[in-house]
C-alpha positions as CSV (number, residue, x, y, z in Angstrom):
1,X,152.8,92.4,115.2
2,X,153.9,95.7,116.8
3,X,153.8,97.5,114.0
4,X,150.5,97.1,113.1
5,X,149.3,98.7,116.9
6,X,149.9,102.2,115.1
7,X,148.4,101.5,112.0
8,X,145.2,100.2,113.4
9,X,145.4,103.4,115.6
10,X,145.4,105.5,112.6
11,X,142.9,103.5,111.1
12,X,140.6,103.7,114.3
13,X,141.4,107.6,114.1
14,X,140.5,108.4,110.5
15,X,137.5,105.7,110.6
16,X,136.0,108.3,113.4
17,X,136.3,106.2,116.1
18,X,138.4,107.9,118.2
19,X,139.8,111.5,118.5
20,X,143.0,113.3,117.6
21,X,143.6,113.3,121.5
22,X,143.2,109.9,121.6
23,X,145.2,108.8,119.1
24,X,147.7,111.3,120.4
25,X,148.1,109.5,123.8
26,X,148.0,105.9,122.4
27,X,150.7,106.9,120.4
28,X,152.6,108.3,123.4
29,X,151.2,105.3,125.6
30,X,153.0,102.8,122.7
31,X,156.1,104.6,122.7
32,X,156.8,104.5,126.7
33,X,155.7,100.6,126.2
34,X,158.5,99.7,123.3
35,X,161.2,102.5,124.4
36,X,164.0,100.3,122.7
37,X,162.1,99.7,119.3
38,X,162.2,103.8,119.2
39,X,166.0,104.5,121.0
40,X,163.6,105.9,123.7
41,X,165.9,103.5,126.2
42,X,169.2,105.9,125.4
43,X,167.7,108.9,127.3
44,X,167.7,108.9,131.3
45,X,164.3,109.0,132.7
46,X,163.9,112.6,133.6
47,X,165.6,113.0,130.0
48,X,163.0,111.0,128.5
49,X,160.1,112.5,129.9
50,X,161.8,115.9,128.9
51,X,161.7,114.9,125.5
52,X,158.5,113.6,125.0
53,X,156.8,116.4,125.9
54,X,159.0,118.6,123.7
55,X,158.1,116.3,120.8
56,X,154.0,116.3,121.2
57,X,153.6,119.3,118.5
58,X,156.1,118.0,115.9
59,X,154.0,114.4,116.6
60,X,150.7,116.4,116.2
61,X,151.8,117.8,113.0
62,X,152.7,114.6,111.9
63,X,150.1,113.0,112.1
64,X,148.4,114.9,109.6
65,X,150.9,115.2,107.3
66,X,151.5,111.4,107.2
67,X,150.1,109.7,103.5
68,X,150.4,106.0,103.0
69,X,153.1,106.3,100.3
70,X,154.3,102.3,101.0
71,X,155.7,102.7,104.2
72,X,153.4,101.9,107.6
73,X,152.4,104.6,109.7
74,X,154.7,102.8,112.4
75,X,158.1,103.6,110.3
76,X,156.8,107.0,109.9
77,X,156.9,107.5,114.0
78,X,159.6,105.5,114.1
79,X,161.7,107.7,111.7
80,X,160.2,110.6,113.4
81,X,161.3,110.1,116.6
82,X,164.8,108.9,115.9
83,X,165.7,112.3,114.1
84,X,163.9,114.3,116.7
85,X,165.7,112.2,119.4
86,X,168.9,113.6,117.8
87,X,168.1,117.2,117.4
88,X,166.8,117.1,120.9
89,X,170.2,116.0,121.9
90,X,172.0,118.5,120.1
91,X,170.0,121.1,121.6
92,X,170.6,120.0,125.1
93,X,174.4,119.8,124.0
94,X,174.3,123.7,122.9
95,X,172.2,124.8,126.0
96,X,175.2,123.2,128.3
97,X,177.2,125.0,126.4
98,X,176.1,128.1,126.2
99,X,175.2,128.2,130.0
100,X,179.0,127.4,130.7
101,X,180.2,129.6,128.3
102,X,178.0,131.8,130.1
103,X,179.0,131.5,133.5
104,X,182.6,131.5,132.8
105,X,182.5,134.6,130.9
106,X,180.3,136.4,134.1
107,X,182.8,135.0,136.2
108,X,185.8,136.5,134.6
109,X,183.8,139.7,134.8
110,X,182.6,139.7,138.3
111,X,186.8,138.9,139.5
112,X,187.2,142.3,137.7
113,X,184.8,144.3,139.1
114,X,185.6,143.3,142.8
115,X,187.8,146.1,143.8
116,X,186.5,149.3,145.2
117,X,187.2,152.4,144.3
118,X,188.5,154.3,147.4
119,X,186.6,157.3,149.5
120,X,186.9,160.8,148.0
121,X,187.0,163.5,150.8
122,X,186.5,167.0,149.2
123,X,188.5,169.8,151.7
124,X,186.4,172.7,152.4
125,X,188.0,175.8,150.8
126,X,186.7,179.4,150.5
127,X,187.1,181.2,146.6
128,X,187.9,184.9,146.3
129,X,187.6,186.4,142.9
130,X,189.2,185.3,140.1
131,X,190.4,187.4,136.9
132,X,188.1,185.9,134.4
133,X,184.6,184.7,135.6
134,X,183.9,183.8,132.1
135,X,186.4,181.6,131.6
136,X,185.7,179.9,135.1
137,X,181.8,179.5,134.7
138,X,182.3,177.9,131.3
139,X,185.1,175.5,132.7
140,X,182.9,174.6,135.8
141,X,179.8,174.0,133.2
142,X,182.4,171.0,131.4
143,X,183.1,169.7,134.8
144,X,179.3,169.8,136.2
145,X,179.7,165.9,136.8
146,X,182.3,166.1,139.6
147,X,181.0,168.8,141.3
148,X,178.9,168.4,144.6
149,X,176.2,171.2,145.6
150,X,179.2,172.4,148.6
151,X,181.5,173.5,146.1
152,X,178.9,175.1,143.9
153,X,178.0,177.1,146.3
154,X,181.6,178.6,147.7
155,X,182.6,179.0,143.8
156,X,178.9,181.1,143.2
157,X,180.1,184.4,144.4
158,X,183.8,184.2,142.8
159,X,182.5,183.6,139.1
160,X,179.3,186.3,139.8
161,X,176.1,184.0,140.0
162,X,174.0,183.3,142.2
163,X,174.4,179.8,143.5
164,X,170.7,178.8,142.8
165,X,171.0,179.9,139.1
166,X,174.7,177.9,138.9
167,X,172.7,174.8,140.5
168,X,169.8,174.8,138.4
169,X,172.4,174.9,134.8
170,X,174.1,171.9,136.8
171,X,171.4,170.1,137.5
172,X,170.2,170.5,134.0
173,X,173.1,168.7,132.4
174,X,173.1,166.0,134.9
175,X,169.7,165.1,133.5
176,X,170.7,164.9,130.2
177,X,173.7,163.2,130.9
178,X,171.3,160.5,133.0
179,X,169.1,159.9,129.9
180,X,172.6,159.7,127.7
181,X,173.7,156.7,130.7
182,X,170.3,155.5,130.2
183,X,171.1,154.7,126.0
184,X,175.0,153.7,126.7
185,X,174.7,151.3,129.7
186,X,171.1,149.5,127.5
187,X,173.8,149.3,124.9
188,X,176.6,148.2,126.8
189,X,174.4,145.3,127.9
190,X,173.6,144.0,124.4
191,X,177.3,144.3,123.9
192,X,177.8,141.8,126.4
193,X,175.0,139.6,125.7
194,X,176.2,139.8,121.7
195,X,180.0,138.6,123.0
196,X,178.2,136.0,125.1
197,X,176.4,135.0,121.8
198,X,179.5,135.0,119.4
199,X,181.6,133.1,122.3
200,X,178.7,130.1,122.2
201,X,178.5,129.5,118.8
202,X,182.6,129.5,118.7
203,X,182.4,127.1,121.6
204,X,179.1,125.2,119.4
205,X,180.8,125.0,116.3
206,X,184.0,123.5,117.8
207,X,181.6,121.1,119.2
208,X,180.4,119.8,116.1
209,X,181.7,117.4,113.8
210,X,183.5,119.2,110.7
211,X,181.8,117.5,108.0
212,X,178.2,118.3,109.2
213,X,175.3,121.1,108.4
214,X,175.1,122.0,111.5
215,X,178.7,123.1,111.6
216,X,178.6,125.2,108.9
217,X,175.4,126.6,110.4
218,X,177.4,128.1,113.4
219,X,179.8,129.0,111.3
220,X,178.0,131.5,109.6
221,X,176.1,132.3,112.5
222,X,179.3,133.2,114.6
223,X,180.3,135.8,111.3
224,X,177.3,137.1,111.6
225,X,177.6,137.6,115.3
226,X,180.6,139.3,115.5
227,X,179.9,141.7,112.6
228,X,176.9,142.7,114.1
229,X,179.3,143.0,117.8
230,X,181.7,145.6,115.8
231,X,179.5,147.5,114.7
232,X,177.9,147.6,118.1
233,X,181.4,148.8,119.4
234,X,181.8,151.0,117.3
235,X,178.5,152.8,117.8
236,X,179.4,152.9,121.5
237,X,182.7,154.7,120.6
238,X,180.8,157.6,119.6
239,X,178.4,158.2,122.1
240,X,179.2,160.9,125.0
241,X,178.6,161.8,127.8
242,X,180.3,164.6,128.5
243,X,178.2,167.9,128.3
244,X,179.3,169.3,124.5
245,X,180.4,173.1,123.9
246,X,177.2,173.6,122.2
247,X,175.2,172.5,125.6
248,X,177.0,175.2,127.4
249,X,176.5,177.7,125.1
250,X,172.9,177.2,124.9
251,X,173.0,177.4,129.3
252,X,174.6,181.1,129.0
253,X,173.0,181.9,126.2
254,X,175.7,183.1,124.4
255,X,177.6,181.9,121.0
256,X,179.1,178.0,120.7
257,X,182.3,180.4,119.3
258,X,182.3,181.9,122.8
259,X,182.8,178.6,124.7
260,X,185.3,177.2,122.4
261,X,187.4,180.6,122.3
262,X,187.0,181.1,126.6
263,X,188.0,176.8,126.6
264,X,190.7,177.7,124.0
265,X,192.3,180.0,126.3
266,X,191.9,178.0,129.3
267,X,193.9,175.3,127.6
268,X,196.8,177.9,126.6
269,X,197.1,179.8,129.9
270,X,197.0,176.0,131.4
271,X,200.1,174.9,129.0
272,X,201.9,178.3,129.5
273,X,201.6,177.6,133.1
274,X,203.2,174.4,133.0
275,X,205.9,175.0,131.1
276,X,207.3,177.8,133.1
277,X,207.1,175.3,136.3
């Protein structure tokens, strides 16, 4: 009988006469020989082959794990492969969806990011002296990121530095404001990849039936998820980039209660300004 081919196998194995690796590849040998005894026949061919190669360590493990307890070493390979035929195909059902999850979110993403952003042309413009170079130096040192080395140097001689010494405190918070990029755009992208994650197990656990472990699995998993996604966000909500009073102060050399009082006035003068227009 067919059953008995696997049993004599183990038999054969445990008597000495052949090897693990033998055993191993009769076993897999019998199984591509009775595909329908095993359910083997409802996976395609590529499927199949897929399959059987993803099951040779749980097979190895079983084999020594296996103990005569009444049943034959056949229905132990038997049930074996049956279960792992169905967790196979539930894996391959959450890897399609999680790849089309995937690509659907990216796609959505890539439409907005299409447009350009249009040409800035910056019109040369020579600076006499102001009233309060101060006040001006500190306000450039805030606005360091949108200002290119031309300007820098026309504005030098109105706030009274040289423009090597206005470059080099420039320069200086573009670096730090690099590594800050750095940190915000890594965690930007495990923002996305955590949204990616919490939209395939919504998209998994809708998949599965209602009643079963596995849905309560993604269940929890998707809680998890998007806890861990808020809390990501909300991290990122607190992380700037913008060079801070404290930076400029330590540039100058002079008091943090100096910038904020010079950026205080700034902002005054600006609303007075506006109010008489």
């Amino acid at each position: 009988m067919d059953f008995e081919v696997l049993d004599a196998m183990l038999k054969a194995y445990r008597g000495g006469q052949i090897d693990k690796k033998e055993l191993e590849a009769r076993i897999f040998t019998h199984l591509g020989k009775h595909r329908p005894r095993y359910k083997l026949d409802r996976l395609s061919g590529d499927s199949c082959d897929d399959f059987i190669s993803w099951l040779y360590p749980r097979l190895s493990t079983a084999i020594d794990r296996y103990e005569d307890r009444g049943s034959s070493f056949d229905a132990y390979i038997g049930a074996l492969v049956r279960l792992s035929i169905k967790e196979y195909n539930q894996r391959q059902k959450d890897h399609r969806i999680i790849e089309r999850t995937w690509w659907n979110a990216r796609a959505e993403e890539i439409m907005a990011c299409e447009e350009e952003e249009p040409d800035y042309f910056e019109p040369r413009k020579i600076f006499g002296s102001v009233s309060n170079p101060r006040q001006v130096l500190v306000l450039l040192l805030k606005s360091y990121y949108y200002l290119s080395e031309d300007f820098l140097e026309r504005i030098a001689p109105a706030v009274g530095i040289a423009k090597e010494e206005l470059v080099r405190m420039v320069e200086e918070l573009r670096k730090t404001r690099l590594r800050r990029e750095d940190a915000v755009n890594s965690l930007r992208e495990r923002i996305h990849c955590q949204f990616y994650r919490c939209l395939a197990f919504e998209k998994r656990m809708l998949a599965a039936d209602p009643s079963s472990a596995h849905r309560l699995r993604m269940e929890k998993s998707l809680e998890l998820a998007k806890k861990r996604l808020a809390a990501m966000r909300k991290r990122l909500s607190t992380m700037r980039l913008e060079a801070s009073n404290r930076q400029v102060a330590e540039l100058l050399n002079v008091s943090k209660g100096t910038v904020d009082s010079n950026l205080h006035a700034v902002k005054h003068q600006t609303r007075d300004h506006t109010e008489k227009k």
